[in-house]
MIRO-415825 format. One line per 5 residues: their letters; for each residue x, y negated, z of C-alpha. Coordinates in Angstrom, 3 decimals. Layout:
N
A = X,Y,Z; ...;
//
This chain:
228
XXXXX = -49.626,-47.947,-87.618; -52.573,-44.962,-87.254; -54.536,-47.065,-90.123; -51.476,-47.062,-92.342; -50.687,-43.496,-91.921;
XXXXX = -54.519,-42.617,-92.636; -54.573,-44.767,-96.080; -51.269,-42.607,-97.205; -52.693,-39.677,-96.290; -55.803,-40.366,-98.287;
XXXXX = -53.662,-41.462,-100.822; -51.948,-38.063,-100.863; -55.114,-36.663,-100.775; -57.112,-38.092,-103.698; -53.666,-36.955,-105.612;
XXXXX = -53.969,-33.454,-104.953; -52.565,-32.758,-101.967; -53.722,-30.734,-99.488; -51.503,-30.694,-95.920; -49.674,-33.403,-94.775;
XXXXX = -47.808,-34.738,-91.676; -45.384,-37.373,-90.589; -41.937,-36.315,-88.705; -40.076,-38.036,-86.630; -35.838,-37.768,-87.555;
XXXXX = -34.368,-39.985,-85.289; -31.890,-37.332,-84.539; -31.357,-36.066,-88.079; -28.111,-37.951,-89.352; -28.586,-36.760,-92.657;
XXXXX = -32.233,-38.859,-93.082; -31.460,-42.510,-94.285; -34.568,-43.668,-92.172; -36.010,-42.371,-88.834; -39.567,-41.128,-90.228;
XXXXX = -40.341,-38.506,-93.393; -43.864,-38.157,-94.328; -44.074,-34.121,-95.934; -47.440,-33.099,-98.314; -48.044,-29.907,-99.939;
XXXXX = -50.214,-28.922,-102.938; -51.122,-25.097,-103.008; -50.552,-22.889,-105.123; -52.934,-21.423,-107.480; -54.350,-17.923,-105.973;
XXXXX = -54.353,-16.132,-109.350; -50.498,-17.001,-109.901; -50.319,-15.349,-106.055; -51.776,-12.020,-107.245; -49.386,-11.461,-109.733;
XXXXX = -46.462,-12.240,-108.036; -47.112,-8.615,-105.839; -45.962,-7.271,-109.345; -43.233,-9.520,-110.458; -41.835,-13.200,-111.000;
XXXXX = -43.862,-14.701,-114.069; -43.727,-17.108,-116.529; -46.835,-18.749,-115.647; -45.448,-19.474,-112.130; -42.384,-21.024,-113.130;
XXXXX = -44.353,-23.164,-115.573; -46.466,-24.374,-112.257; -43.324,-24.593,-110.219; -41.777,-27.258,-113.379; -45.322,-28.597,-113.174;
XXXXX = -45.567,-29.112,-109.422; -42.611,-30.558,-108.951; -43.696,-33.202,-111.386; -46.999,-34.069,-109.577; -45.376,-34.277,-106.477;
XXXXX = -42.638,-36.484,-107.523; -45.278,-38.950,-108.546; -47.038,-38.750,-105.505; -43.933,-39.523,-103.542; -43.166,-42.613,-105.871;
XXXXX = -46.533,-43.790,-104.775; -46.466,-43.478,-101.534; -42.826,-45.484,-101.903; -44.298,-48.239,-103.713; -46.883,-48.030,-101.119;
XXXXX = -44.686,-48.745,-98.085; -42.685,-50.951,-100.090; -45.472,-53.692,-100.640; -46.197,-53.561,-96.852; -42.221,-54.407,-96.369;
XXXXX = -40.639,-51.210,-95.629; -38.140,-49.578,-96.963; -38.732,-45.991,-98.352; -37.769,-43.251,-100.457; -39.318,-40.682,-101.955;
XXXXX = -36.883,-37.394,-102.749; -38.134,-36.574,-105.916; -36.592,-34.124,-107.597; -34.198,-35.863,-109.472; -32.764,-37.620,-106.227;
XXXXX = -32.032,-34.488,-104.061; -28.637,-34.077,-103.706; -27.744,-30.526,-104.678; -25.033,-28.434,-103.455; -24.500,-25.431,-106.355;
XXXXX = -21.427,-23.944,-104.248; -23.351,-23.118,-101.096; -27.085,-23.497,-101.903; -27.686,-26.702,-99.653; -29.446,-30.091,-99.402;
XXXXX = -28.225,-32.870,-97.233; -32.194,-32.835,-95.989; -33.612,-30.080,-96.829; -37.693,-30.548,-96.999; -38.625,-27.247,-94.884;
XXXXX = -36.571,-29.221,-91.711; -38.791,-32.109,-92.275; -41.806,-30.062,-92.815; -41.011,-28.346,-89.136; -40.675,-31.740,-87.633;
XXXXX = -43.981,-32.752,-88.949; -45.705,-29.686,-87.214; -46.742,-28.069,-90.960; -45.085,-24.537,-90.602; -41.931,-22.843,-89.136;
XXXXX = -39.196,-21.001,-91.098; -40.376,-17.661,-91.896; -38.363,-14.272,-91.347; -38.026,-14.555,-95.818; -36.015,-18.254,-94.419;
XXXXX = -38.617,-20.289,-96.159; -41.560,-22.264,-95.157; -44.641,-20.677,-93.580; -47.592,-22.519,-92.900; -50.952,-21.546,-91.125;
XXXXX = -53.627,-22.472,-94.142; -51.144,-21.451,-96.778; -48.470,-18.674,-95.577; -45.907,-19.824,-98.172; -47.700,-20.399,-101.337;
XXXXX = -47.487,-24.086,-101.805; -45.402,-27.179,-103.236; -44.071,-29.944,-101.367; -42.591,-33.319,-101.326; -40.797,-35.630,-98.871;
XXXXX = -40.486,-39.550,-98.932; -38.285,-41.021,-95.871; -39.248,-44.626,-94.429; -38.295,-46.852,-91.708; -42.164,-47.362,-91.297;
XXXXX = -42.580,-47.192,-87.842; -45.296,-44.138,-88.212; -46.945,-42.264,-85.291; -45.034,-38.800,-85.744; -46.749,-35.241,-85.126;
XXXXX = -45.683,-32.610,-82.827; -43.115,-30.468,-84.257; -42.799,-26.792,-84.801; -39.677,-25.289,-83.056; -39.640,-21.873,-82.993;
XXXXX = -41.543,-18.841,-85.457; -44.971,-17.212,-85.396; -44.146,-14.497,-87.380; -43.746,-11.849,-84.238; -42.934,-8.359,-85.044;
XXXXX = -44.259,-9.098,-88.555; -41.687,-7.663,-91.443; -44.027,-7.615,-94.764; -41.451,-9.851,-96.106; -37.855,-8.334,-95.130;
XXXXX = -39.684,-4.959,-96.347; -40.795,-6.535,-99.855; -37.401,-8.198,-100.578; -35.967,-6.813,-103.896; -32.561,-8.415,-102.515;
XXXXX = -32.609,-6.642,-99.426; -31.400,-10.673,-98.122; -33.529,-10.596,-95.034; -32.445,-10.206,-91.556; -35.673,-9.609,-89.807;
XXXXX = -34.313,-12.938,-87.736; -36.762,-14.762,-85.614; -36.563,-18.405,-86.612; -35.410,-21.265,-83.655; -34.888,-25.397,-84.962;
XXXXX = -31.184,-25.375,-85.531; -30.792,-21.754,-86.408; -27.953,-21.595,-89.008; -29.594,-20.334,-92.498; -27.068,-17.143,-92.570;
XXXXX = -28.668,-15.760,-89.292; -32.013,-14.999,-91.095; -30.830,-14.418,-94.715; -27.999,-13.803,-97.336; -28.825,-16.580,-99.696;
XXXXX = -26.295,-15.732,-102.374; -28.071,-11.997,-103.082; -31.030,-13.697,-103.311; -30.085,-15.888,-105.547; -27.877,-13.313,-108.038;
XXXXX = -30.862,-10.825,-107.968; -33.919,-13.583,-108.557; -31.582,-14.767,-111.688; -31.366,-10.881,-112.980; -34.602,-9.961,-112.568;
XXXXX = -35.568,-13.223,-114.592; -33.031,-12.271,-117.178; -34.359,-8.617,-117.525; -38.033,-9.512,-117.367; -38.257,-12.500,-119.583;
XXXXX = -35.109,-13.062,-121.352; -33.502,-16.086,-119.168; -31.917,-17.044,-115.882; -34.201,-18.815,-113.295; -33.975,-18.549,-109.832;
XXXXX = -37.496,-18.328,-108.664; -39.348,-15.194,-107.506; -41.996,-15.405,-104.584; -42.358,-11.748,-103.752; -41.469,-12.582,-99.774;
XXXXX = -44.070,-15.617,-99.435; -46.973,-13.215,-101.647; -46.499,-10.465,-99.084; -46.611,-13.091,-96.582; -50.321,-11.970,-93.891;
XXXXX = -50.467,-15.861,-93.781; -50.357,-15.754,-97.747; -52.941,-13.225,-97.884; -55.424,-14.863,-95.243; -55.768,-17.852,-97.765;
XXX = -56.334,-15.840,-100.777; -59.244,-13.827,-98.774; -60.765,-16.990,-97.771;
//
């Protein structure tokens, strides 16, 4: 199953994306199948730089963008494992179940993204990886393709870092050190993040979106792949 792990990856690859890995969910009850293959596309280290000063239109016009090439990628990689006979899907955009009430997915990427040894939940409670901090995309497609799975990520490498909880125009951040199976609250108020990224859209450019990046621009991991 190595060889058919290494022709998705390529195909992942010659589509743009940049980090990849394969979890294994066995014990996930939420995941329809026992294996989710995550990839990431970066983002664009201009759109970074700006984000120091404030959330902008060009970055939500990536984000919209993004999401688009990614869903296509995932559809591929579907179709892919579904010629070879195994089931798979990818959760594209449109297929994530989303939960307005509480801010929650039934699967949310980041936990497969952990599981597939890409990053570890960042004191800002999103993903941080090594090569990117947390300036990237990602997708997930789940299969019952029998895939050798990497070594997970289980606890943070942030340390005594706090470049994020300091940066937060919320004030949401806990300064929590991130374990697998840490509830969400413990490392950040979701809900004041999400009322003050959807005023400070409102106020800057006229219209409610809940998208900022402030914590992941700070980010030292963030900043090591711009200076690169």
């Amino acid at each position: 199953m190595e060889k058919l792990k290494n022709e998705i990856f390529t195909l992942l690859k010659e589509n743009g994306a940049e980090l990849m890995g394969v979890a294994d969910l066995s014990d996930i009850s939420e995941s329809p199948y026992p294996i989710g293959i995550c990839f990431m596309m970066p983002v664009p280290k201009h759109i970074i730089k700006d984000l120091l000063e404030a959330p902008t239109k060009e970055y939500h016009q990536m984000y919209i963008d993004y999401n688009g090439k990614l869903n296509e990628m995932g559809l591929q990689v579907e179709s892919l494992l579904r010629e070879r006979g195994y089931n798979a899907i990818a959760n594209t955009t449109e297929r994530v179940v989303w939960n307005k009430e509480d801010h929650t997915t039934p699967l949310p990427h980041k936990t497969v993204a952990t599981k597939a040894g890409l990053g570890w939940i960042g004191k800002s409670c999103i993903l941080v990886t090594k090569e990117f901090g947390g300036a990237f995309r990602m997708g997930v497609v789940l299969t019952d393709a029998p895939l050798p799975a990497d070594e997970p990520i289980i606890e943070s490498q942030c340390g005594s870092c706090t470049k994020c909880v300091d940066a937060c125009p919320a004030n949401c951040l806990k300064n929590t050190l991130w374990k697998a199976g840490m509830p969400r609250e413990e490392i950040a108020d979701i809900f004041a993040c999400d009322e003050t990224m959807r005023k400070n859209m409102q106020e800057l450019h006229g219209y409610e979106m809940t998208i900022c990046g402030k914590c992941f621009a700070v980010c030292p991991y963030t900043q090591r792949y711009l200076n690169k």
